[in-house]
N, C-alpha and C positions, 0 to 999 in steps of 0.2 A: 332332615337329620337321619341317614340314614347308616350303618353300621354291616361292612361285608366281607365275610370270611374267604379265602382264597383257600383251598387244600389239594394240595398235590404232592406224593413224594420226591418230584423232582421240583427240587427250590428254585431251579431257574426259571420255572415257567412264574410261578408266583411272583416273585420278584419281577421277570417282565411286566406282567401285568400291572404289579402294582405302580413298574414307573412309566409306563409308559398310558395307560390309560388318563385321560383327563379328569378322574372321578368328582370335581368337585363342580364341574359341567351337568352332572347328572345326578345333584344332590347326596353324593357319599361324603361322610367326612371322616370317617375311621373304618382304615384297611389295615385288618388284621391277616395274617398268614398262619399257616401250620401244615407242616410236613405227613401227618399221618391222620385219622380216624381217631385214634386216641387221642390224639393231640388236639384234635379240634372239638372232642364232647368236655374235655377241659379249657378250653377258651372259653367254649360259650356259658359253661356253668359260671363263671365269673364276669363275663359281659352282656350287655345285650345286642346280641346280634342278629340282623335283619334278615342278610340272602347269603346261605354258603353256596360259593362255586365249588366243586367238587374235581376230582379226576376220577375214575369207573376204579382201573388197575391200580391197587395199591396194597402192599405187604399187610399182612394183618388185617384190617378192617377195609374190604372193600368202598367205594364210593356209594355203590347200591346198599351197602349193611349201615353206612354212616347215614343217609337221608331216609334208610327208613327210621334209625333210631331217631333220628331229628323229629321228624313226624310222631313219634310216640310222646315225645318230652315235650316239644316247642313244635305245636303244629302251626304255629303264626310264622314261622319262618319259610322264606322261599325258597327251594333247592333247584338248582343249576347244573347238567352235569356235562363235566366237560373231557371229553378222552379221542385218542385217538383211532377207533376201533369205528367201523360203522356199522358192525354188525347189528343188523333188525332185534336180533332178543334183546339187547339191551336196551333200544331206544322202548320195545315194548315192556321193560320191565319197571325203565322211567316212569313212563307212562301207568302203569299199575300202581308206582311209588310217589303220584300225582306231582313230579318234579315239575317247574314250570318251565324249563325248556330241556335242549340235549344239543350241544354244540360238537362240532369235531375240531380235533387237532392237526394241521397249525389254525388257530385262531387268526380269525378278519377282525381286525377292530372294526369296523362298521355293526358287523352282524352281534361282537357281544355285545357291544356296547347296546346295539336292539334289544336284547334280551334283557338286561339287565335295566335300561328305561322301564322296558313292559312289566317287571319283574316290582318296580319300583310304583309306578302307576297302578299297579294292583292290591301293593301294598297300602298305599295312601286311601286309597278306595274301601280298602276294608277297615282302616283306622275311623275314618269320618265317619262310615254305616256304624262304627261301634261304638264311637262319643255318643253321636245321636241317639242311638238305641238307648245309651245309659241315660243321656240327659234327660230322656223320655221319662225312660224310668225313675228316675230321682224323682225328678218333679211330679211325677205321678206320686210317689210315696207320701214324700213332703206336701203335696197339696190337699193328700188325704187325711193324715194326723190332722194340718190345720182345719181343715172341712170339718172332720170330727170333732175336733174341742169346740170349736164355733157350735154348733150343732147343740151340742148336749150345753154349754154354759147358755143359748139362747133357752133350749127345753127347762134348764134350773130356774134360769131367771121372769118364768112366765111368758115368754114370748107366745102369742096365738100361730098355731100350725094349724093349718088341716089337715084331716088322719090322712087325706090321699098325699097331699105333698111330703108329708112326714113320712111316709111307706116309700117316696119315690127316693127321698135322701138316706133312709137309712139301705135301702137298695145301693143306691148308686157309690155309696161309701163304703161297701162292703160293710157295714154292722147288721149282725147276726142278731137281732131286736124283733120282734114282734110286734108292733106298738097295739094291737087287740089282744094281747096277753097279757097277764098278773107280770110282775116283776119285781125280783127283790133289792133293794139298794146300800150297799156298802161305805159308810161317809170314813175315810179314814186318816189321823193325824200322825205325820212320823214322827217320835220320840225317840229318847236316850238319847245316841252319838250323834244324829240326824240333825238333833237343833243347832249343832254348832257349826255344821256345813256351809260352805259359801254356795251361789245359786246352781256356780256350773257343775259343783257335784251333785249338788240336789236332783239339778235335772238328770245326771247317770242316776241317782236312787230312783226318781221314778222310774225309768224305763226299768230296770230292774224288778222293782215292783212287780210293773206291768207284768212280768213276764213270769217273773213267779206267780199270782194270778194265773194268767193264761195255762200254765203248766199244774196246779196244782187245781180249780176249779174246770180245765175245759173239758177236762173229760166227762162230765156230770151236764154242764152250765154253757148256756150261749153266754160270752162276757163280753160287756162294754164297758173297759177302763180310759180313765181322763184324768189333768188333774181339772176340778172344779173352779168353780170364777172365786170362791174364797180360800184360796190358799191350803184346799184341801186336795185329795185324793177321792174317784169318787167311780164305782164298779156299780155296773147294773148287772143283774143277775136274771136269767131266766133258763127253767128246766130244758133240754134235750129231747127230742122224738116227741112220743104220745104223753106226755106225763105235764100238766099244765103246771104255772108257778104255785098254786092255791094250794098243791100237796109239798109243794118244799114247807116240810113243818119244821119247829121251832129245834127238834134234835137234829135235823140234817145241816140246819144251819151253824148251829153249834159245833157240831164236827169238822163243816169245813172253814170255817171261821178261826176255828183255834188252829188247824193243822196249816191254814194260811198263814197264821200269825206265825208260827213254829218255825215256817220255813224263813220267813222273813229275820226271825232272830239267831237263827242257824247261819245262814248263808250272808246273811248283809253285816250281821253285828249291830246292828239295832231295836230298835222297838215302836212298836207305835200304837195309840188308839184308836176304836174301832165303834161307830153305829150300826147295827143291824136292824135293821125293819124289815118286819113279816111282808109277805106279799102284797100288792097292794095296785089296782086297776093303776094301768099306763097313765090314763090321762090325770091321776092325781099326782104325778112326779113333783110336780113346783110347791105343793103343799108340803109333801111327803120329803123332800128337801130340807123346807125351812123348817119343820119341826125336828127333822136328825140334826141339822145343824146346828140348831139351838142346843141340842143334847150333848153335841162332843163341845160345842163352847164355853157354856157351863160346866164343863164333867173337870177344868181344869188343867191348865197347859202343861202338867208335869205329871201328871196320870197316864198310868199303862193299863187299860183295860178294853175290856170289849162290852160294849153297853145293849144286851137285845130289846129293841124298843115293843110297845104295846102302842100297835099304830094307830086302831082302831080309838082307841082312849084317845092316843094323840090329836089325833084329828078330830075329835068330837069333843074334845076339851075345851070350854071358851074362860073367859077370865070374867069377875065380878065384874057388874054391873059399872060400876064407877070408872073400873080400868079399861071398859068397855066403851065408854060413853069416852075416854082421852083418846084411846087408839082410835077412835071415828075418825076424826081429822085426821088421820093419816089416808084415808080411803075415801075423802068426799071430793068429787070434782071440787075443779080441776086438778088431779091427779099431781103428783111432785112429778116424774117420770114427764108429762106434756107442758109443764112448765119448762122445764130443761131442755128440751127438746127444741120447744121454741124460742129459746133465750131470754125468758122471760124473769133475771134475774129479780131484782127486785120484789117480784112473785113470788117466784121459787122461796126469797127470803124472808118475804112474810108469814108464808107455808109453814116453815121451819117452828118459825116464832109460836104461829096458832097453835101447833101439835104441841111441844115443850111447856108451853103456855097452862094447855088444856092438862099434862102432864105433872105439872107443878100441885095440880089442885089435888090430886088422888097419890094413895100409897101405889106404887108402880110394883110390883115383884121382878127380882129381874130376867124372867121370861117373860114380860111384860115389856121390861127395856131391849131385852133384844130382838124381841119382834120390832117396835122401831127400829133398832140397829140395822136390823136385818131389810127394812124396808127402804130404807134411807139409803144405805149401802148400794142396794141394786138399783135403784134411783139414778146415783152416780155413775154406775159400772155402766148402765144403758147408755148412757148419754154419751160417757168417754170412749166405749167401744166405737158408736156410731160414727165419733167423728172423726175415728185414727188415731186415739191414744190410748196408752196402758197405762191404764190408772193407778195400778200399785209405784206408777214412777213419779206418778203427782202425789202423791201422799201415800208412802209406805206403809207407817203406824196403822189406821185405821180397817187395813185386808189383809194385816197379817193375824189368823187366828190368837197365836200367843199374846200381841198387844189385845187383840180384839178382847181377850177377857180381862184385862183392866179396862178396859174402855169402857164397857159395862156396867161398871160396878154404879152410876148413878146415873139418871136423866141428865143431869145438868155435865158432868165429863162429856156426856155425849153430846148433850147441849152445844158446847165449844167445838169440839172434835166439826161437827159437822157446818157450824156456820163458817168456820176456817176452811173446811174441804169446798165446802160453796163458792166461798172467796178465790181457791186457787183454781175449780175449775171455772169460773167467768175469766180470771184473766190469761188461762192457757187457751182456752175454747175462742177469747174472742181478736185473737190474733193471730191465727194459725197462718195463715203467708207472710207475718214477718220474719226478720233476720231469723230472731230466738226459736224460732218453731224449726224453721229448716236445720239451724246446727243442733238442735236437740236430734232430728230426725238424722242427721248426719253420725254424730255419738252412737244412737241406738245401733244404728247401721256396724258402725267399725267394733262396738258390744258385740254381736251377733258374730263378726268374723272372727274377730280374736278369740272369743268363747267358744266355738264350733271349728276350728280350722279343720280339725278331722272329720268332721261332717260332711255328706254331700253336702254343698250349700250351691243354690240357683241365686241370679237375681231374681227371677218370680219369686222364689221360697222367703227371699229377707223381703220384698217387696208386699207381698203378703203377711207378713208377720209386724209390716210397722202400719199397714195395712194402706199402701201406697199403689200405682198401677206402675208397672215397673220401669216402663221408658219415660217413667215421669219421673222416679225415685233416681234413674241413672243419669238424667238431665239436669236437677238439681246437684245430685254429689258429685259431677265433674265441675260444674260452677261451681262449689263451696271449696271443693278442696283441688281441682286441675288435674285429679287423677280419674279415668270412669273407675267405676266400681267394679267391674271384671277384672282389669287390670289389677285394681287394690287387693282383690282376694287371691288372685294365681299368685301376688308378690306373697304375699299371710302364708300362703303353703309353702312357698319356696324358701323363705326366710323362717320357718320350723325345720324343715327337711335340711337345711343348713344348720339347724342347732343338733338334730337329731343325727347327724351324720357324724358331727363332728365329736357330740358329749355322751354318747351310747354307745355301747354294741350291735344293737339292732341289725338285722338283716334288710337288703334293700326292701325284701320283697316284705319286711314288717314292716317298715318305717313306710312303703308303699301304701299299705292297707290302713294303716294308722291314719296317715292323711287324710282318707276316701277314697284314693285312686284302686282303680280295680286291676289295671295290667301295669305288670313293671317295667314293660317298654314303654307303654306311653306316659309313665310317669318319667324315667330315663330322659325320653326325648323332650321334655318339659323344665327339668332342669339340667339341662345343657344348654335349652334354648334362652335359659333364664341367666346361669353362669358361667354357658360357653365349655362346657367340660362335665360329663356324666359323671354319674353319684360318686362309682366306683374309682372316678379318677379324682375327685375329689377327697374322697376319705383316703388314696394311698396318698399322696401330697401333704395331708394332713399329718 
């Protein structure tokens, strides 16, 4: 699909060319003409155009003044220049204006039509090198967010690292982490207008967030923002140059904790609350975790505050004797986490029974209950991660902080909550190649597009995210549904780009960006190839 301007003062030559060349032989499908320089820096701001041919002599705006400007505005365009002169300065002035050819007058159709092949072949050549180059890039982007949440929800949830493989990933993902350095940890819940959001805006707040963070602590702070495996928010913090985490004292935190906050309720319109825990050796994270979290869960799902923790109490807190001796069964081999693992359902449910059991007999407090919570939770989160599902889709209630603190309120809710969560992960876990498991995986998949249409989105990135290998994930969704899933997403953007054209103002080149697409000609040539007629000709028809 290629798109070629003709410009010459004299109309007959254009008009030759245009009827008598076979352009659609050599992949042109829209020949545009224009008499002058001026005339043609106003075609092209309205269209997307590939190769102007040019004439040298022409009133007003030379051919050599039009392809330099061409080249300042639209250096993707290829410039042609065709005159009857064969004087050397010009073809060297061409040449300095990097035109890709210089023809004379009378024209051979053989020779343009040479030029304009080459002209065309080169073009194509630079499109490809620049998908590629971006698909690189996306999916490098995209696999590094995921790498990262991976990452830090396996570090929350106790996962064993070694300090060396732990250094070589947080290397290799670009986070700015330390792991032989103090570090401080930010557990954060959005409040106010936030709770009412659906998920796809939520997910803009975080990135938001994110970036408020970034902007408002990086200048002080190496930061590692995520959200967390429970439905949190969750910033690691560590000092800049020579200054270790151990001197972030409790006023520095405080300053930038509120002036974080500030900005978040400045710019977003919302609110939220906030954990702080003083500094506290790397390798206690999973501890230093579940005790913040217990703190914002407790602290209340409709409180706006910033809670600064006393970690060292925290973590050296243990609970009465009695409540001591229930929470044991939760931590004696065999482990909940290697029951599940093994599918040792039955087990697993006996487990439950023992701890609740032992539970029953002792006054519980409820940071006492949500230490089981909390232990039981990540029990499940392991198991479902491992085997390719997101658990908050098997049972929403029990990972969403806000329920989570009704969930709390006795043993025995939790009791229920969790022999029921048992119950649906044995019969999602022990069917995963039937029907139900592919068209779930199917849903998640067409979730992801329709939710993101303006995202880059790869098949690796959704293929990773249902946590599928991707020519496995592409071979199943052409079987369930007859379309591949390449085809499904390029149709999701064209069929917005068709709403968008039609029910906005939007400029191509925003409705472009909006999508994800990065150049407006190759978005152009994508919906033409989709509805046979480019943007612009479709919105004047419209």
């Amino acid at each position: 699909m290629i798109d070629i301007l003709l410009v010459d003062d004299e109309t007959y030559v254009t008009e030759s060319l245009e009827l008598t060349i076979p352009w659609g032989e050599l992949g042109v499908t829209t020949v545009l003409r224009a008499a002058s320089g001026k005339e043609a820096l106003e075609i092209m701001e309205e269209n997307a155009v590939d190769i102007v041919v040019t004439d040298i002599r022409m009133p007003g705006m030379s051919g050599l003044d039009l392809i330099a400007e061409v080249s300042k505005r639209w250096s993707h365009i290829r410039c042609i220049l065709l005159t009857g002169h064969s004087d050397f300065a010009y073809a060297k002035k061409a040449i300095q204006l990097q035109a890709a050819d210089y023809i004379l007058k009378p024209v051979n159709d053989d020779e343009f039509m040479g030029s304009v092949s080459a002209a065309i072949t080169s073009l194509r050549d630079e499109w490809d090198e620049f998908d590629k180059y971006h698909r690189l890039l996306y999916s490098r982007k995209s696999d590094y967010k995921i790498l990262r949440e991976n990452l830090m929800h396996d570090l929350l949830l106790g996962r064993e690292i070694t300090a060396r493989a732990l250094r070589e990933q947080l290397q290799q993902y670009e986070i700015h982490i330390d792991p032989e350095q103090s570090a401080v940890m930010m557990l954060i819940r959005l409040t106010g207008r936030f709770s009412s959001m659906d998920q796809q805006s939520l997910d803009l707040m975080d990135f938001a967030v994110g970036n408020i963070a970034e902007e408002v602590l990086g200048e002080q702070f190496n930061v590692w923002f995520g959200r967390g495996p429970h439905e949190c928010l969750v910033m690691f913090l560590q000092s800049q140059g020579q200054i270790e985490a151990p001197q972030m004292n409790l006023e520095t935190l405080r300053i930038s904790a509120e002036t974080f906050r500030e900005h978040v309720i400045r710019y977003l319109q919302g609110d939220l609350s906030m954990v702080v825990t003083p500094s506290f050796p790397f390798n206690e994270l999973t501890a230093a975790y579940r005790k913040s979290l217990g703190s914002l869960v407790l602290s209340g799902p409709e409180e706006h505050q910033i809670i600064y923790m006393d970690m060292d109490q925290a973590l050296s807190k243990r609970p009465d004797n009695d409540a001591t001796q229930a929470l044991e069964e939760l931590y004696k081999p065999p482990v909940l986490p290697q029951l599940l693992e093994t599918k040792q359902w039955e087990a697993a449910a006996r487990k439950l029974n023992t701890v609740f059991d032992a539970a029953e007999q002792v006054r519980l407090s409820r940071e006492h209950v949500y230490e089981m919570y909390l232990s039981v939770t990540n029990a499940f989160m392991y198991i479902a991660h491992k085997q390719g599902h997101l658990v908050h889709e098997i049972d929403h209630a029990g990972f969403d902080l806000l329920l989570a603190h009704q969930l709390i309120q006795s043993p025995e809710k939790l009791r229920r909550w969790a022999t029921e969560m048992l119950a649906k992960l044995q019969e999602e876990l022990s069917d995963q190649e039937g029907v139900q498991s592919r068209r779930h995986v199917i849903k998640q998949v067409q979730e992801l597009v329709t939710r993101d249409t303006g995202q880059d989105l790869s098949v690796k990135m959704i293929a990773d995210k249902v946590y599928l290998h991707p020519v496995y994930l592409s071979k199943i969704y052409k079987a369930e549904t007859g379309e591949g899933l390449g085809d499904y997403m390029i149709r999701m953007r064209m069929e917005r780009a068709l709403y968008l054209l039609k029910n906005s103002n939007k400029k191509i080149y925003e409705i472009t960006s909006e999508l994800g697409y990065q150049n407006p000609q190759y978005f152009s040539k994508m919906f033409k190839k989709h509805y046979g007629m480019t943007p612009n000709e479709f919105r004047d028809q419209a």
